[in-house]
C-alpha positions as CSV (number, residue, x, y, z in Angstrom):
1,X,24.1,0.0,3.3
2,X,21.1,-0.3,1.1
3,X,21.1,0.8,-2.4
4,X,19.4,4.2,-2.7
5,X,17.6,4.2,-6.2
6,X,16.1,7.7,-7.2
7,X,12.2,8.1,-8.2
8,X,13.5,9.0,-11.5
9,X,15.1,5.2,-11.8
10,X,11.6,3.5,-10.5
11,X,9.7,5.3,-13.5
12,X,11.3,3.8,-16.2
13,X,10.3,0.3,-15.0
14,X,7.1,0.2,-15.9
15,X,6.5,-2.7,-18.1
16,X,5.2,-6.1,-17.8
17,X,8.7,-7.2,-18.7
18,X,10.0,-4.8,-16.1
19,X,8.0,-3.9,-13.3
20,X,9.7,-1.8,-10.4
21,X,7.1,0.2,-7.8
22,X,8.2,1.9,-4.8
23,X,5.9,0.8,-1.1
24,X,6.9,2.7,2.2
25,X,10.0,4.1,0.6
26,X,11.3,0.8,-0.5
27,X,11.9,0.0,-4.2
28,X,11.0,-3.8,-5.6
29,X,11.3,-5.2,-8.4
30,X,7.9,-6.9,-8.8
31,X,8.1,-8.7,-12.5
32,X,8.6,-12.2,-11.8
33,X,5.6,-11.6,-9.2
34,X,3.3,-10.4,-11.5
35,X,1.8,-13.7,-12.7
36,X,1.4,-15.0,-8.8
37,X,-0.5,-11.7,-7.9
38,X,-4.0,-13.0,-6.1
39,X,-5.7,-9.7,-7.5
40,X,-4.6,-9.8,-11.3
41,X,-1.3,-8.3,-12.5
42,X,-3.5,-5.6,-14.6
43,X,-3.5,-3.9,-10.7
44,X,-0.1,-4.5,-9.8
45,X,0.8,-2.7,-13.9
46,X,-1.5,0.3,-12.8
47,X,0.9,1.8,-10.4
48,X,4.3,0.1,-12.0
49,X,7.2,2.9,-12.1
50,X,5.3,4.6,-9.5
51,X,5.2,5.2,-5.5
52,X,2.5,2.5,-4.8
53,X,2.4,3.3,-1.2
54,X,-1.2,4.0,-0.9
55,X,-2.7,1.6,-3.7
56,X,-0.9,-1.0,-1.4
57,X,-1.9,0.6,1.8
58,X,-5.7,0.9,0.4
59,X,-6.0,-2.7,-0.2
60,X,-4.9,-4.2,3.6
61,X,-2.3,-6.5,2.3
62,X,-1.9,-9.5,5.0
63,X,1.5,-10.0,7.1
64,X,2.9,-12.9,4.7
65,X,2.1,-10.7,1.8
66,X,4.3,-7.7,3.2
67,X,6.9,-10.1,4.8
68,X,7.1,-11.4,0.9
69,X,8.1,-8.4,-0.6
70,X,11.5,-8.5,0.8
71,X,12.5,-11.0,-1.5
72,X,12.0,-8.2,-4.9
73,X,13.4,-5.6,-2.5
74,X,15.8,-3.5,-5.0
75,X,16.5,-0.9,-2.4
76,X,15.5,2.1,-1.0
77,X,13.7,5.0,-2.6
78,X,16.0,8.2,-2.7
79,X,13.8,11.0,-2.2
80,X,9.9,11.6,-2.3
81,X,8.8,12.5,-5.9
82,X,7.6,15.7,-6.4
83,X,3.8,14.8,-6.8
84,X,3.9,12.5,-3.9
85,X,5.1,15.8,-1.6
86,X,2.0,17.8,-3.1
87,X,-0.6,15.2,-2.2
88,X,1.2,14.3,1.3
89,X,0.8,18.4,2.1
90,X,-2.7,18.1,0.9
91,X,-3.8,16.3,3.6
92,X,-4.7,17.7,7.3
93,X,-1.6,16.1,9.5
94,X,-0.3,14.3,6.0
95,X,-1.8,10.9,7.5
96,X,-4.4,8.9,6.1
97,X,-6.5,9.6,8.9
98,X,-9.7,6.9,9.8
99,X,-6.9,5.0,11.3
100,X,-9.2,4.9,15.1
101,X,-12.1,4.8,13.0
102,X,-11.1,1.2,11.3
103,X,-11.3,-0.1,15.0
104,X,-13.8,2.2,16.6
105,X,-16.8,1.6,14.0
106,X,-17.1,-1.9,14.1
107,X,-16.8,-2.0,18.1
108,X,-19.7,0.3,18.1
109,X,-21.6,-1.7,15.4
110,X,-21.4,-5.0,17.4
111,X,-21.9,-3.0,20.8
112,X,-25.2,-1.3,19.3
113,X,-26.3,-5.2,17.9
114,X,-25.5,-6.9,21.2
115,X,-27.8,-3.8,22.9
116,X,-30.9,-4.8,20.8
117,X,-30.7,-8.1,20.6
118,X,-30.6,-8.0,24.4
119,X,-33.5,-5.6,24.5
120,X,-35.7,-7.6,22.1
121,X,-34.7,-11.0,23.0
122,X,-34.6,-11.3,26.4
């Protein structure tokens, strides 16, 4: 069973010497990854002792960069803090929403391209 570590625990970590952040209800401990980071640790030290769900989310991390976090996993995060439940019940449905849209706008973008190039080209 998976160690359950409280929000509580997550936000004391939140140095570069000590860097936990919880992603998806997981809690790693992200410190000796900070160096490695592609973006810059000064990102990774913005949401550090926090739920970095949606920085994480936001940024459209690749498959090998998710599949690597299980290596600082620390365990799972007990509870959703308090601030993180009064921006999820902000939201219409609590999704992000756009999720279609991240598919459906560049389909119609290359469709509408294809359609004039055809009509001035042809």
């Amino acid at each position: 069973m998976p160690k359950m570590i409280k929000y509580e625990e997550v936000e004391k970590h939140d140095t570069k010497d000590d860097c936990w952040m919880a992603i998806g209800g997981k809690v790693y401990d992200v410190t000796k990854f900070l160096a490695e980071h592609p973006g810059g640790e000064e990102v990774m030290l913005e949401v550090a002792g926090q739920d970095a769900t949606d920085a994480f989310e936001d940024i459209g991390h690749s498959t090998s960069a998710r599949d690597m976090l299980a290596k600082y996993l620390v365990g799972d995060l007990d509870g959703v803090p308090e601030k993180k439940k009064k921006a999820m019940g902000t939201k219409a449905g609590g999704g992000d929403g756009g999720g279609m849209s991240k598919v459906l706008i560049p389909v119609v973008v290359v469709g509408a391209l294809a359609f004039l190039a055809q009509r001035f080209y042809a």
